[in-house]
C-alpha positions as CSV (number, residue, x, y, z in Angstrom):
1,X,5.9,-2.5,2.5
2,X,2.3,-0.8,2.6
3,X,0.1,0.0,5.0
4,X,-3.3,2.2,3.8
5,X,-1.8,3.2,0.0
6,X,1.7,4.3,2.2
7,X,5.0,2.6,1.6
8,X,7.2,2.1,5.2
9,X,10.8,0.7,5.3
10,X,12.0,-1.4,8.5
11,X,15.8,-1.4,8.6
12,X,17.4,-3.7,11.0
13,X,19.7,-1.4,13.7
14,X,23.4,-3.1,14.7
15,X,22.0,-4.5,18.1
16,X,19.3,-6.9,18.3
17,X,16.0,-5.5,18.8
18,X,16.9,-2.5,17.0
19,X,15.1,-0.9,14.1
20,X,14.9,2.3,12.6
21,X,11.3,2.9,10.9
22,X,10.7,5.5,7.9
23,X,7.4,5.9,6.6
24,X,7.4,7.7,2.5
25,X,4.4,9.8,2.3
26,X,2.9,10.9,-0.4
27,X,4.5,14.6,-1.8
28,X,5.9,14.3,1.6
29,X,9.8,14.0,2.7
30,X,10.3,10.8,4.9
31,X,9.2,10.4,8.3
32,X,12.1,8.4,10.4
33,X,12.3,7.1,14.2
34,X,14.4,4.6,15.7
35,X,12.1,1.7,17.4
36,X,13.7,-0.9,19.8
37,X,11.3,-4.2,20.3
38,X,10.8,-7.4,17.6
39,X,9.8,-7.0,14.0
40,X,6.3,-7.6,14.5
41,X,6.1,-4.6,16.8
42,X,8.5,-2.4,14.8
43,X,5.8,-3.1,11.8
44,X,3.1,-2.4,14.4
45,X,4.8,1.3,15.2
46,X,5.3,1.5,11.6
47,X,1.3,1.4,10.5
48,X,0.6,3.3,14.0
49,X,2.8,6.2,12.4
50,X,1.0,6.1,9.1
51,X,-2.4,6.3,10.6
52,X,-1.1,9.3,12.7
53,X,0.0,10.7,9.6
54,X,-3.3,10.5,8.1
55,X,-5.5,11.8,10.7
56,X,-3.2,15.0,10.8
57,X,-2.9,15.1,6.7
58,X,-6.8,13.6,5.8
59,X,-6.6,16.1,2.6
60,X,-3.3,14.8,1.4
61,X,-4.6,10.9,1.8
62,X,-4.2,8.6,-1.4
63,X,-7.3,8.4,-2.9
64,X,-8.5,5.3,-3.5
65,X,-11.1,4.1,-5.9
66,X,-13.3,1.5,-4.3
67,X,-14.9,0.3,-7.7
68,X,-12.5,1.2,-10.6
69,X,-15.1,-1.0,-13.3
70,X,-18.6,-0.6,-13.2
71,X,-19.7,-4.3,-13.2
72,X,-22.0,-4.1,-16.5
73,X,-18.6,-2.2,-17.8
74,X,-16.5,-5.5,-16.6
75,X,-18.9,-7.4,-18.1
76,X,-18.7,-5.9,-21.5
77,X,-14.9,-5.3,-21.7
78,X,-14.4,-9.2,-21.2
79,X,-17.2,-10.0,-23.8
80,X,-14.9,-7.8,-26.2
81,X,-11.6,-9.5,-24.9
82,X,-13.0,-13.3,-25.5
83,X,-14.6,-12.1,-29.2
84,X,-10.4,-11.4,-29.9
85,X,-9.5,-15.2,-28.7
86,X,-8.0,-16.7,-31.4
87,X,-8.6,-20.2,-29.9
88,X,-12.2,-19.4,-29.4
89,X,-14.7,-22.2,-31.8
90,X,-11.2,-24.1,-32.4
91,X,-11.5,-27.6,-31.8
């Protein structure tokens, strides 16, 4: 699963309730803790612990491109795509 670009793993314990939590940052070894409560909260602990994790590592956060096409760029890649359809003026 992902929470903010970072993958976490829930793995259900032998006793009800019980879950062990790592979180897989990135160029970073595993983070693990055990969790006791329902799914929802062990996911809830799991996110809490990445965004720990980021607060105390902000120059090791994924970067994340928030416009990775320029929309007159879009524009013009999917006039060139629709030029290549074979089925295009068919019919």
């Amino acid at each position: 699963m992902l929470h903010k670009r970072i993958r976490y793993t829930l793995r259900l314990g032998i006793a009800p309730g019980q879950w062990q939590i790592a979180v897989h940052p990135p160029n970073s070894p595993a983070v693990e803790k055990p969790f006791r409560g329902n799914k929802q909260e062990a996911e809830s602990a799991a996110r809490s612990m990445i965004d720990t994790w980021l607060k105390s590592h902000a120059d090791q956060r994924p970067k994340v491109q928030s416009d990775p096409l320029p929309l007159d760029e879009f524009n013009d890649a999917k006039a060139d795509r629709s030029a290549l359809d074979p089925h295009k003026g068919v019919g």
